[in-house]
N, C-alpha and C positions, 0 to 999 in steps of 0.2 A: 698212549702217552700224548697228552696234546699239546701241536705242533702244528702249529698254521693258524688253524680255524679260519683261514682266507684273509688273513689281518697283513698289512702291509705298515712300513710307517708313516706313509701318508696319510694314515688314517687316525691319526694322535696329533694335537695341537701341542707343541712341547714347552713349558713351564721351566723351571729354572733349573737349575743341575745340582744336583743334592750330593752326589757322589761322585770322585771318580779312583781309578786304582790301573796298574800296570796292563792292563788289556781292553779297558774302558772306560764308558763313563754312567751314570745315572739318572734320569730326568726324572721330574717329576711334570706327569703327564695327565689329557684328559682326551676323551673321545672327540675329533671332530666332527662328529654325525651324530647325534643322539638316537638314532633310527638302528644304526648299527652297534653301539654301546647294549640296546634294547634285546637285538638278534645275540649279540654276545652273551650278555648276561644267562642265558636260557633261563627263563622263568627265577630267576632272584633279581633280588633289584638290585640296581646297577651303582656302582660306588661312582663318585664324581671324579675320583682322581687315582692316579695309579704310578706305581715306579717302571719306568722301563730302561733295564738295562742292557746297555746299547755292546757287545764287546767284536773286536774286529779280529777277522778270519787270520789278518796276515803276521800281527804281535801273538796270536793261539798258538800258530804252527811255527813261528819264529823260535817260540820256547818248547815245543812240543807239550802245549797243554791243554790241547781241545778235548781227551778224554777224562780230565778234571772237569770240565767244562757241562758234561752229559753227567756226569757222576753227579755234580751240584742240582743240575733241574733234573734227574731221580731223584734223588732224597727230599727235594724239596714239594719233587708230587707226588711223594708217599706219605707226607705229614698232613697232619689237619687233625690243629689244635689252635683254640682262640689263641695262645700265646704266641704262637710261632705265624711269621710272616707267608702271610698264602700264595702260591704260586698260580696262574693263572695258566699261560701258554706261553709258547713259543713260536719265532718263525724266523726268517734270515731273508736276505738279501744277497747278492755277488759278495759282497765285501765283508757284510757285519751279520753276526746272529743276534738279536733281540729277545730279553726274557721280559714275560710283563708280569706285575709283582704289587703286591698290595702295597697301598702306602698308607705309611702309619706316622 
């Protein structure tokens, strides 16, 4: 399941906020290194912009919903189909878990 791949959020120039909902919020976002977008992409080309949804540890466990949370990025990196929105990876910090997510 991918989870990490070294990415931090410092590593995304953050764009405007497309979404937000009871556990977070949604950027729309672009790689601040293109060197590193390059290493991410492994061998496909790299899209310019991406959603990253931002959601925080402490509203998850507030409601007890962090294993909705893992159930959501399974099914979402089980899919792949042009229609449905592609999931990329994941990674967290202290506070918040990050999904990063096609933007369409």
């Amino acid at each position: 399941m991918p989870f990490s791949k070294g990415l931090a959020r410092t590593d995304f120039t953050p764009g405007a906020q497309i979404g937000s909902g009871a556990y977070g919020v949604v950027y729309k976002v672009q790689f601040a290194d293109h060197e590193k977008e390059e290493k991410f992409a492994e061998g496909e080309k790299p899209k310019k912009l991406y959603a990253l949804k931002e959601l925080f540890f402490s509203r998850l466990f507030a409601d007890n919903r962090i294993k909705e949370v893992f159930v959501e990025r399974q099914v979402l990196l089980s899919l792949n189909h042009p229609s449905i929105i592609k999931f990329y990876c994941s990674f967290r910090n202290m506070n918040k878990l990050y999904i990063l997510l096609e933007y369409c």
